[in-house]
TORTI-219279 format. One record per atom (N, C-alpha, C): x, y, z. Coordinates in steps of 0.001 Angstrom, whole numbers, plus 500000, padded with zeros to 6 digits. Example, Ala and Ser with C-alpha at 12.3 -4.5 7.8 and 13.67 -1.06 7.14 Angstrom:
BEGIN
513190494310507800512300495500507800513200496700507800512850497750507080513670498940507140512900500030507870
This chain:
BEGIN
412797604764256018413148605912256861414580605766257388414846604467257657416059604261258537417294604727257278417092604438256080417817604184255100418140605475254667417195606497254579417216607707254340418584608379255257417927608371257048418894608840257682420071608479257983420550606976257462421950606526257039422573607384255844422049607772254550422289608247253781422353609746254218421476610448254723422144611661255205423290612053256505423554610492257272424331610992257727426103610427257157425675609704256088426719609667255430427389610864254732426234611837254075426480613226253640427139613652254336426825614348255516426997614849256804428289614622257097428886613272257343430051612794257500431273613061256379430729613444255253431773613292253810431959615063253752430842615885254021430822617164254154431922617717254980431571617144255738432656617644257224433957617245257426434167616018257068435611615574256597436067616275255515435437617001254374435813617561253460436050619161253605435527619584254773435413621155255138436681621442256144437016620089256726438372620441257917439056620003256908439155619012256293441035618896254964440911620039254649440043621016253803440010622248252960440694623156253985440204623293254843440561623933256073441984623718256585442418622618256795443488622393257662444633622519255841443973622221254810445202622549253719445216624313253267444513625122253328444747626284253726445211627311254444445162626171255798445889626969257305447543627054256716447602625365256184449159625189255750449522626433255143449062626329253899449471626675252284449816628114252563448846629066253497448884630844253985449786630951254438450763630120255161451643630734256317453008630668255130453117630720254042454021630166253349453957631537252658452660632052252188452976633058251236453289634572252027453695635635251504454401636623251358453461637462252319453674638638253143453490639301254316453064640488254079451584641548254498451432642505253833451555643262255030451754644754254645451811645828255471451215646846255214450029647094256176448699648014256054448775649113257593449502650092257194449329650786258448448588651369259515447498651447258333446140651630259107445804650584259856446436649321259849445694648008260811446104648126261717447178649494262049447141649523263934446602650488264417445153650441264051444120651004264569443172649949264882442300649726265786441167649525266419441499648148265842440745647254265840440808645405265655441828645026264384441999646397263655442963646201262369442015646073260887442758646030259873441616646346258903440681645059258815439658645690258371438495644775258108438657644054256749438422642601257284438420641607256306436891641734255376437068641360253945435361641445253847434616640471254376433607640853254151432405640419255577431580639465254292431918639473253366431084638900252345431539637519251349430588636929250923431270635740249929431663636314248429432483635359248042433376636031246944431998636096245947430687635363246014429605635371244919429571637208244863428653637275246647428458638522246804429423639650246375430369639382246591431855640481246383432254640807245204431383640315243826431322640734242395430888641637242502429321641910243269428443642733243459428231643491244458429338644072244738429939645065245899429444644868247139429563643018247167429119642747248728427999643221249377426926643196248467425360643583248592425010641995249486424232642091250408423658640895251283422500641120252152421661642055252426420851642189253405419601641970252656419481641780251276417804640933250811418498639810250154419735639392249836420437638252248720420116636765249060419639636275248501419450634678248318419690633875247553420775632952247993420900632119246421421258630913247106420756629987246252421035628237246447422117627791246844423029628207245696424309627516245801425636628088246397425589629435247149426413629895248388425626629995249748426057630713250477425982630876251622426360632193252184425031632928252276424947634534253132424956634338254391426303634284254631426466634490256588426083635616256956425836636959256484425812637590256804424586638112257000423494637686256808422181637461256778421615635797257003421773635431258401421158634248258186419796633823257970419131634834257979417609634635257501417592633350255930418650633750255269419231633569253919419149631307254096419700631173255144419447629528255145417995628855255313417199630048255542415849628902255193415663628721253774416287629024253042416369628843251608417188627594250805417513626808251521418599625781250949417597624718250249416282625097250253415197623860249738415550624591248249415465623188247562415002623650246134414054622410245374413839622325244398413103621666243516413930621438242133413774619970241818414113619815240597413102619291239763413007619066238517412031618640237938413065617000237427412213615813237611412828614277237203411754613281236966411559613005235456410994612178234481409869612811234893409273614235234821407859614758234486407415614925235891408589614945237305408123615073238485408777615834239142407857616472240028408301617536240464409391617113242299410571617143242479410885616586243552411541617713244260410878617705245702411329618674246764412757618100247205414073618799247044415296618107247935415740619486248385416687618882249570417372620179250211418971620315249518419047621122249510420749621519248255421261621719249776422444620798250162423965621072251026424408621826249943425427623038250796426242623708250163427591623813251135428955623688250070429912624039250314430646625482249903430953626351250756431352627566250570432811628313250745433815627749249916434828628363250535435585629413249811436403630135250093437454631363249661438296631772249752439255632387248887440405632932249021440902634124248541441945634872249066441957636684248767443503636268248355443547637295247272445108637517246799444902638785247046445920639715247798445806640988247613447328641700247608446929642816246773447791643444246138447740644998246656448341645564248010448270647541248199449819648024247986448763649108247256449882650224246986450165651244247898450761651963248683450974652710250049451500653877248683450688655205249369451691656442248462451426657312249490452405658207249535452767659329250176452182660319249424450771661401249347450368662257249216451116663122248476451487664265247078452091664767246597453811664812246757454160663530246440455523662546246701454894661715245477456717661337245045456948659912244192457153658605244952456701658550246172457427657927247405455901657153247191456562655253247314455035654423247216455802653286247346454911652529248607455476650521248348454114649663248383454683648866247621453648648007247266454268646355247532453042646134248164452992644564249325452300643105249078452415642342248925451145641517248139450870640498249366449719639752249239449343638673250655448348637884249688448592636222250345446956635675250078446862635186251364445205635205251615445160634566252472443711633670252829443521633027254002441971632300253547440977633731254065439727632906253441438801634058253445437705633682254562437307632260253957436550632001254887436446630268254112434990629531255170434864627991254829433704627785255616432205627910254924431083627880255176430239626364254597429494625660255313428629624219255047426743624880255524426656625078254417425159624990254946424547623555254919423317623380255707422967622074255337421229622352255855420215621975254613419046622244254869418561620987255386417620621407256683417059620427258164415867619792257436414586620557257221413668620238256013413396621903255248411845621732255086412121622475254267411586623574254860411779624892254244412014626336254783412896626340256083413770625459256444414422625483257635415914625034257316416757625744257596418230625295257275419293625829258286420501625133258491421228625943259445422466625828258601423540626830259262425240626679258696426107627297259616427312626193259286428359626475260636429343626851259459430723627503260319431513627654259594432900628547259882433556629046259722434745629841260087435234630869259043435395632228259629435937633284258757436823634255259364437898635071259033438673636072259730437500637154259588437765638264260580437077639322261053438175640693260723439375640936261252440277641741260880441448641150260701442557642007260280444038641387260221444695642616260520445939642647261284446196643399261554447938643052261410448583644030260122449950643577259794450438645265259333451603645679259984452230647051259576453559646921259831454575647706259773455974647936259617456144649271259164456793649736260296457096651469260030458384651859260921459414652565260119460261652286259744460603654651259951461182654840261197461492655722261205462921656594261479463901657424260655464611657917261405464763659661261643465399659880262978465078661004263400466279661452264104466420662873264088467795663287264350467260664077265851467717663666267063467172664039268442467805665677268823467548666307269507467882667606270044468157667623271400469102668639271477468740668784273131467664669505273389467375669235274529466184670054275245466240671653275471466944671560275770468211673569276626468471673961275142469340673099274565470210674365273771469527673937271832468692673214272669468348672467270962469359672440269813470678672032270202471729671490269165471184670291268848471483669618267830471504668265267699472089667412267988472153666630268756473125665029269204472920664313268543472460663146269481472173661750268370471093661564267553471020660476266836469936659887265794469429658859266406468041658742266288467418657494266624466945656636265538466914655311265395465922654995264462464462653811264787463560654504264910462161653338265471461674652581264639461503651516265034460399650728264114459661650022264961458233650418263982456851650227265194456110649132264044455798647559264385455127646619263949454161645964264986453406645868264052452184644839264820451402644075264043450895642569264583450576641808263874449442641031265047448776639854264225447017639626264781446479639721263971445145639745264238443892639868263701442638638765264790441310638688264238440526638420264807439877637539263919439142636050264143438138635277264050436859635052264196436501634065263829435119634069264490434270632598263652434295631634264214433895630471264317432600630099264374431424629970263378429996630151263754429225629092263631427505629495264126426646628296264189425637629627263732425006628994263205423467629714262779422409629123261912421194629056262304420226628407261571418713629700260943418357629459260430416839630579259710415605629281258982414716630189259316413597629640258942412840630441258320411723629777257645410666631150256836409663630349257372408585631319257135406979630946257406406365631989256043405597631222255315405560631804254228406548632620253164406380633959253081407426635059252785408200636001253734408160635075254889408865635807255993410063634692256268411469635408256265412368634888257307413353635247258124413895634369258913414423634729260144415260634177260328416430634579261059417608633627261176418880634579262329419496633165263066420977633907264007422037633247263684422905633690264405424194633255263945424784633316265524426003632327266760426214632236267136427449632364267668428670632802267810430054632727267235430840632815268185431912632179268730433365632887269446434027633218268877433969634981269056434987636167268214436290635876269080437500635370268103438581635321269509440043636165268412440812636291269242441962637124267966443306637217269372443820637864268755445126638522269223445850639695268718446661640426269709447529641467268695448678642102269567449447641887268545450918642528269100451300643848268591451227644298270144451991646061269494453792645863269700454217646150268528455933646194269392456992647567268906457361648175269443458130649863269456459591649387269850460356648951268780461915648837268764462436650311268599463503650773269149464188652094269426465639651746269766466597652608268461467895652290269400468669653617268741469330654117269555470447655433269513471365655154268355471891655874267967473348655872267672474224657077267729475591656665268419476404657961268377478083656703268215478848657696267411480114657169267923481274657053268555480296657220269977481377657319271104480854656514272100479188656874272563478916656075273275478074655022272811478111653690273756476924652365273300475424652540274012474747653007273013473467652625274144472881651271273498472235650781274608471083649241274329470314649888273710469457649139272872468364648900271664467174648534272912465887649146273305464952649256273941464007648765273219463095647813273792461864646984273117460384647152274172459612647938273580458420647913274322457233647148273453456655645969274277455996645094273746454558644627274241453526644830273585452471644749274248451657643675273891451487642368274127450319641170273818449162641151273842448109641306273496446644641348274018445931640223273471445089639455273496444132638088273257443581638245273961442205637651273314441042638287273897439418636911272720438680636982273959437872636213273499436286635785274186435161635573272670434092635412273701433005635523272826431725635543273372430586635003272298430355636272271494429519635788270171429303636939269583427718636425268849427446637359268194426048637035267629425360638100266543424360637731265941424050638534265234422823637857264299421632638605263848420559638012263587419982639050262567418942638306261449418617638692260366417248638578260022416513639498259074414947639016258655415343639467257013414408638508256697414304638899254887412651638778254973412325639396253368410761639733253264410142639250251907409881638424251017409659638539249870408441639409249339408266639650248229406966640014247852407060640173246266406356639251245824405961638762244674405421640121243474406780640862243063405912641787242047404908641435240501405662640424240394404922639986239668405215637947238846404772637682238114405264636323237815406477636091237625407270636670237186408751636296237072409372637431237749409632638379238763409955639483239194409577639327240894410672639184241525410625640175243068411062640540243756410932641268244864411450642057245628411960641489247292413476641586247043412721641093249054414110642144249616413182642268250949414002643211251925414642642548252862415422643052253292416393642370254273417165643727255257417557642950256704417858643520257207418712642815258395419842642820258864420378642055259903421847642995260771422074642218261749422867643467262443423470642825264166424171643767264729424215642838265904424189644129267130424160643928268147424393644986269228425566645217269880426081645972270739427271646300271132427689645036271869428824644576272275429103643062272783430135643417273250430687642924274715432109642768275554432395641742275348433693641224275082434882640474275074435626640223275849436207639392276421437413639289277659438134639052276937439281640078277951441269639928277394441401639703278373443186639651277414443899639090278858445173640024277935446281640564278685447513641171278147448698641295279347449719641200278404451045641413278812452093642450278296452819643112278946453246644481278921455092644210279297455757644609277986456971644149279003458096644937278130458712645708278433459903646763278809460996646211278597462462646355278244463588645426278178464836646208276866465516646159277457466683646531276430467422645457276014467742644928274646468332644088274113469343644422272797469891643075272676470977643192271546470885642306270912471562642474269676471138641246268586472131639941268458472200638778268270472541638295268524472987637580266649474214636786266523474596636589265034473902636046264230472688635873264478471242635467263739470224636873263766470461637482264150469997638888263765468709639166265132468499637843265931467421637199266701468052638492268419466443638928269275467070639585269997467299638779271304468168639161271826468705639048273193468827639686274239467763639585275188467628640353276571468594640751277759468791641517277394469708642548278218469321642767279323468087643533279954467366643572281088465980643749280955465604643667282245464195643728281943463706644879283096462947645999281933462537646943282686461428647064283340460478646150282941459272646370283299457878645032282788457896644443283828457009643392282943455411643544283532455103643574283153453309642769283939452360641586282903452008640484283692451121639454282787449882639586283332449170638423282177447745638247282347447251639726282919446870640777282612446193641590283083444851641411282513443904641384283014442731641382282454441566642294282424440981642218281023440351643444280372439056643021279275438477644041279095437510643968278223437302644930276786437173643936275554437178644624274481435396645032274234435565646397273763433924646695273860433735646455272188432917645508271560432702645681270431431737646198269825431465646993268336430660648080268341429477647402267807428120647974267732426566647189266999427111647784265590426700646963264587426448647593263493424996647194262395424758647785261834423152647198261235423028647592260220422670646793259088422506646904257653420996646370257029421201647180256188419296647347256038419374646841253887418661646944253488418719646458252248417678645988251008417591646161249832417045645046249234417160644615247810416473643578247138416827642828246225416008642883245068416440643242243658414893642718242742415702642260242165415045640892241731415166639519240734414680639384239807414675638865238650413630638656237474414661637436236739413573636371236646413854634881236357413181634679235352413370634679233700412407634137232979412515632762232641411613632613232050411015630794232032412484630375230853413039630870230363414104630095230053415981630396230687414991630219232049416095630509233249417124631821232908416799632643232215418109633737232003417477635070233042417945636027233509417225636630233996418359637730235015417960638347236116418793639923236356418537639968237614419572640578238445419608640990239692420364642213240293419546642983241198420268643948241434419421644401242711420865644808243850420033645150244959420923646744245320420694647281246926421656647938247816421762647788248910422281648111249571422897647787250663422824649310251810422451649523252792423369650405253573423944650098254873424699650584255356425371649780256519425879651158257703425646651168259084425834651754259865426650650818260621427817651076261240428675650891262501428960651980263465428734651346265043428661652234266059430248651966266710431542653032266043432829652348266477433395653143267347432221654250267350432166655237268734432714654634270078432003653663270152431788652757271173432891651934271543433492651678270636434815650746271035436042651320271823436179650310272828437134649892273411438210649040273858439241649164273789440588648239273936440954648361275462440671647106276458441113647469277537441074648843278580439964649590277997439070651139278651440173652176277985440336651463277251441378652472275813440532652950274647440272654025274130439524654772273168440656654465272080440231654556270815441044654690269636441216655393268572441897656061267569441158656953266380440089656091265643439191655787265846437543655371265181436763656191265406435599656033264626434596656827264159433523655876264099432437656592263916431220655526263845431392656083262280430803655212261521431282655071260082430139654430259269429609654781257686428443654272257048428942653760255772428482652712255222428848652573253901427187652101252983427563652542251873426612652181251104427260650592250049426847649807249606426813649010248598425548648729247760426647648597246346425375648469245326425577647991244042424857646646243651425792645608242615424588644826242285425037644330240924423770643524240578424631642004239731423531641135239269424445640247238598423258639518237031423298639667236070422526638941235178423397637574234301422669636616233860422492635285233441422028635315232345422242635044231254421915635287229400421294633739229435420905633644228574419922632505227858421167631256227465420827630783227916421959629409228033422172629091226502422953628954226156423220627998224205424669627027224844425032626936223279425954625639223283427232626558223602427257627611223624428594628495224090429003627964225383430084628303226230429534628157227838429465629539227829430561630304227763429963631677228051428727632063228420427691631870228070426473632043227953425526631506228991426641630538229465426053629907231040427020630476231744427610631348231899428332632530233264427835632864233241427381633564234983427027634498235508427992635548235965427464636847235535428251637953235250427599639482236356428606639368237064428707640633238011429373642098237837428511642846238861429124644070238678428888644559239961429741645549240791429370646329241778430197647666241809429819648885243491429909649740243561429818649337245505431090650154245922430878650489247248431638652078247490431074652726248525431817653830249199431281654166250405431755655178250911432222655547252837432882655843253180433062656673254233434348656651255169434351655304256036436014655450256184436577653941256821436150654719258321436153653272259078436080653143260230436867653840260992438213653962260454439685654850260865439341656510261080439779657215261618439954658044261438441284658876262111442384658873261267443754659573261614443757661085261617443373661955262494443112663132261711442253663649260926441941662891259822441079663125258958440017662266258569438869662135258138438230661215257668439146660018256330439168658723256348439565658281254885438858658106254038437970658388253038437357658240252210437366656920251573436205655603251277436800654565250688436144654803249006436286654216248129435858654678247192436233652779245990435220651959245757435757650728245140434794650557243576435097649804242864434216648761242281434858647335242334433700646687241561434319645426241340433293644670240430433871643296239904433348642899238538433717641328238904432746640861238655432569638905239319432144637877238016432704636719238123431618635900237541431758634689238047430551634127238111430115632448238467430418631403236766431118630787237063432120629957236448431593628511236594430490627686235761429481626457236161430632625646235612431296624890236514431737623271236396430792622343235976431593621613235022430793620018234669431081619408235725429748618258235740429734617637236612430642615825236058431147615391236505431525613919235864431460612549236940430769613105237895430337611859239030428560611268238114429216610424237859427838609500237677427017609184238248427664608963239708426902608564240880426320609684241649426319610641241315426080611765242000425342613169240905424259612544239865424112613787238716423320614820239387423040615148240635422575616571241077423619617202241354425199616788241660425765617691242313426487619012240980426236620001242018426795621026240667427513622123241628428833622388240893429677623559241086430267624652240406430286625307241425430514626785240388431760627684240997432767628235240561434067628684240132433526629969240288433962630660241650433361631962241835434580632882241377434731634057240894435908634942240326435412636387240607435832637298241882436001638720242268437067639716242119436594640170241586438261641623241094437336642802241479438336643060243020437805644615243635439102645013243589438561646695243063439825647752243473439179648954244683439870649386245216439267649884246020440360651649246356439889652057246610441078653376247124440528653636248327441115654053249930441208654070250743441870655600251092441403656750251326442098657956251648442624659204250554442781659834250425443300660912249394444542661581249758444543663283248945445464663884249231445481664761250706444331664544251364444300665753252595444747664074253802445235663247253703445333661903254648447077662129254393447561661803255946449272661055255930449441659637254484448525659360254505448773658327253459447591657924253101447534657416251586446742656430250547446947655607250600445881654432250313446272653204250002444821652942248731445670652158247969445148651567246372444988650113246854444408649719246619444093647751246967443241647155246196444214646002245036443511645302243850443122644051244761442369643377244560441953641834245354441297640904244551441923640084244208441537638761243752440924637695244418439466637687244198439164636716245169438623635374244366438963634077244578438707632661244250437992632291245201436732632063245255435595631012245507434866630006244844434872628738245924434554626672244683432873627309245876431770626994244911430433626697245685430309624934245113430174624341245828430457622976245553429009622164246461427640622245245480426223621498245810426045620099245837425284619783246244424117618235246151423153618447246501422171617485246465421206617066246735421289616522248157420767616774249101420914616078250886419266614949250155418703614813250246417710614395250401416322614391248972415095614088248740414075613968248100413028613585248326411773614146248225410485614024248328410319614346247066409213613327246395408535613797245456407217614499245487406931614793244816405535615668244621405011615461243098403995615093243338403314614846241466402862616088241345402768616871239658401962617902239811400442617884239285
C-alpha cells in the first residue's frame, strides 16, 4: 500500500512539474509573437476565447454529453468521473485510472472588410489556449485543475475627421483619434465529478480575474496654432470566484451503441473591480513614448462590480464502438447566454442575450498497418448570433475539420503511456453586409493529449 502511494505521488509530482514548465514556456514564447486587432473586443469582456479543447473543436466544440479518456471536458465536469479505464494484460482484465495531460494552442488568422468596399486588413496572433491535468481519485471519481483564457480583448482604430464650426459650420481644423484597448480575462480552475452507475455529476471552481484598458488619443492640427495631443485612459481589473456545474446520463442503446445526455451551465455571478480614470494632455517625446503635459483629471482605485451573465448548455452524444475498436460519433450542442444581464461597473453595453447551436461528430476506421487508419477524423458545424450587438445583430456562421494524430510510444519504462497530436482548422465568419464591419477568422489549433496509467487493480474474468 505504502509503495503504491509513493508511486502515485511520484506521478503527481512529475505531472505538475511538467504542467507549470509547459505553462511558464508558453507564457514566454506568446508575448513574442505578432498582435491582433478585433474591434468587436471593445465590447463587453472582449471576444470570446473558445470555451472548448482543440479534440472537441474538430467537432464544432460539441461538449455537453462528450466523454473521452484521453482529453479533458472542462466544460462539463461531470466528464472526469470517467478517467477509469481498463486494459486487458496477459489474459487479465486490469482496472487503472488514465492521468491526462491537456494542453493548446491557437494560431489565428482575421480578415476585417468593410461591407461593399475593397477596403480589408488582415492580422495574425498565436496564443495559449489553455493547460488542463486531470487525475482519476478511484474509480468513477476523478478531479482536474487547470488554467484557460476566457476573452481577449485587442483593437486599434484609427480615425480622421475634418471638424466644423458650430455657428457657421465652415470647416477649421482636422482631428485625428485613435481608440485602442487591450486585456482580456482568465480563469484558473479546480473541479472534480463522480458517477453512480449511469449517472454523473461534476463542478468546477475558479478565480475569473482579467483586466482592460480603454485608451482615446486625440490631437488637432492646424498651421498656425499648437494644440496638446489629449489622452483619456481608463484601467479596470477586476476579480473573484466563479463556478459552474454539470450532469451527464448514459443509456445503453444497445451492445455497441449509446446515448448520453449532458447538460452544464453556471448562474449570474458578481465580480469585484477596481479602476482608474485619468485625463492629461501630452507630447511625444524622440522615442515616439508620451510625455505628460498636465493632468486633467485623475481618480484611482474606484471600486465596482462586474455582473457576469448565467449561461446553460444542454446536449447529447451517440457512440458506436465495434469489437474491432473502429467505430462513430456524433452529438449537438445548444447553448443559451444571459448577456442581458451584464454589467461593467453599473455600465450596460451593446450585448444581447445570444444562442448558439453546435454540431460535429468524429469516426475511427479499422486500424491496419497504414497509420492513417489509426487517425481519428473530425468534422463540425456551429452558428448564432454573437453576443455583440452594434446596431445590428452579427450573425456567426463556422465549420471546422480535426484529427487525432496517435504518437508512438518509445518509453520502455512506461508501455501504457499514449499520446495523441490533436489538429483543428475552424473558419468562421462573424457579421455580413447589413454590419459596420465583417470579420473572416481561419484558426489553427495544436493540441499534445499526453496519458498514463496512475495506478492498477486487477480483476480476473
Amino acid at each position: 500500500m505504502q509503495l503504491a502511494k509513493s508511486i502515485m505521488l511520484k506521478h503527481f509530482m512529475f505531472y505538475f512539474a511538467l504542467c507549470f514548465s509547459f505553462l511558464m514556456l508558453m507564457g514566454c514564447s506568446i508575448s513574442a509573437i505578432g498582435q491582433d486587432n478585433s474591434p468587436y473586443s471593445r465590447y463587453g469582456l472582449g471576444d470570446q476565447v473558445s470555451r472548448s479543447n482543440v479534440t472537441t473543436r474538430g467537432m464544432g466544440g460539441i461538449s455537453a454529453g462528450f466523454v473521452d479518456v484521453l482529453s479533458i471536458n472542462f466544460n462539463n465536469p461531470a466528464s472526469y468521473s470517467q478517467f477509469q479505464t481498463y486494459i486487458e494484460q496477459r489474459s487479465k482484465k486490469v482496472s487503472a485510472g488514465r492521468v491526462v495531460l491537456d494542453a493548446g494552442m491557437n494560431f489565428d488568422s482575421r480578415t476585417l472588410i468593410a461591407p461593399n468596399t475593397t477596403n480589408r486588413f488582415t492580422s495574425s496572433d498565436a496564443f495559449f489556449s489553455y493547460l488542463q491535468l486531470g487525475i482519476p481519485i478511484k474509480k468513477n471519481w476523478g478531479m482536474s485543475f487547470g488554467i484557460r483564457p476566457l476573452t481577449r480583448i485587442s483593437y486599434l482604430i484609427n480615425t480622421y475627421e475634418r471638424l466644423k464650426d458650430p455657428i457657421t459650420l465652415n470647416p477649421i481644423d482636422s482631428a485625428i483619434t485613435q481608440v485602442k484597448g487591450s486585456g482580456g480575462s482568465y480563469l484558473p480552475s479546480i473541479g472534480t465529478g463522480f458517477a453512480i452507475k449511469n449517472f454523473s455529476v461534476g463542478f468546477n471552481v475558479g478565480y475569473l480575474f482579467g483586466s482592460r484598458e480603454n485608451k482615446r488619443l486625440r490631437s488637432l492640427i492646424n498651421d498656425s496654432i499648437l494644440y496638446f495631443s489629449s489622452d483619456h485612459t481608463t484601467n479596470s481589473s477586476f476579480g473573484g470566484l466563479s463556478y459552474n456545474a454539470g450532469v451527464q446520463y448514459k443509456i445503453d442503446l444497445n451492445k455497441n451503441t449509446l446515448l448520453r445526455l449532458g447538460a452544464s451551465g453556471n448562474l449570474q455571478q458578481e465580480i469585484n473591480g477596481k479602476q482608474d480614470v485619468q485625463v492629461q494632455t501630452y507630447t511625444r517625446g524622440s522615442a515616439g513614448e508620451e510625455l505628460q503635459i498636465d493632468s486633467v483629471y485623475q481618480v484611482n482605485e474606484t471600486k465596482g462590480k462586474i455582473v457576469y451573465p448565467a449561461s446553460y448548455k444542454t446536449g447529447f452524444v451517440v457512440q458506436q464502438t465495434r469489437t474491432d475498436n473502429s467505430g462513430w460519433l456524433f452529438g449537438i450542442d445548444y447553448t443559451t447566454n444571459k448577456w442581458s444581464g451584464y454589467r461593467f461597473f453599473g455600465q450596460k453595453d451593446d450585448v444581447q442575450d445570444n444562442w448558439m447551436i453546435n454540431a460535429g461528430g468524429q469516426f475511427y476506421p479499422r486500424a491496419r498497418a497504414n497509420y492513417f487508419s489509426r487517425v481519428i477524423y473530425r468534422f463540425g458545424f456551429v452558428a448564432g448570433p454573437d453576443y455583440i450587438k452594434v446596431r445590428e445583430n452579427l450573425p456567426q456562421l463556422g465549420a471546422s475539420f480535426g484529427m487525432g494524430l496517435p504518437i508512438g510510444n518509445y518509453n520502455r519504462l512506461s508501455p501504457n503511456q499514449y499520446s495523441v497530436l490533436n489538429l483543428a482548422l475552424e473558419y468562421g465568419k462573424r457579421g455580413n453586409n447589413s454590419n459596420q464591419l465583417k470579420e473572416n477568422l481561419f484558426r489553427i489549433s495544436i493540441g499534445l493529449n499526453f496519458t498514463d496509467l496512475w495506478f492498477g487493480k486487477k480483476k480476473y474474468d
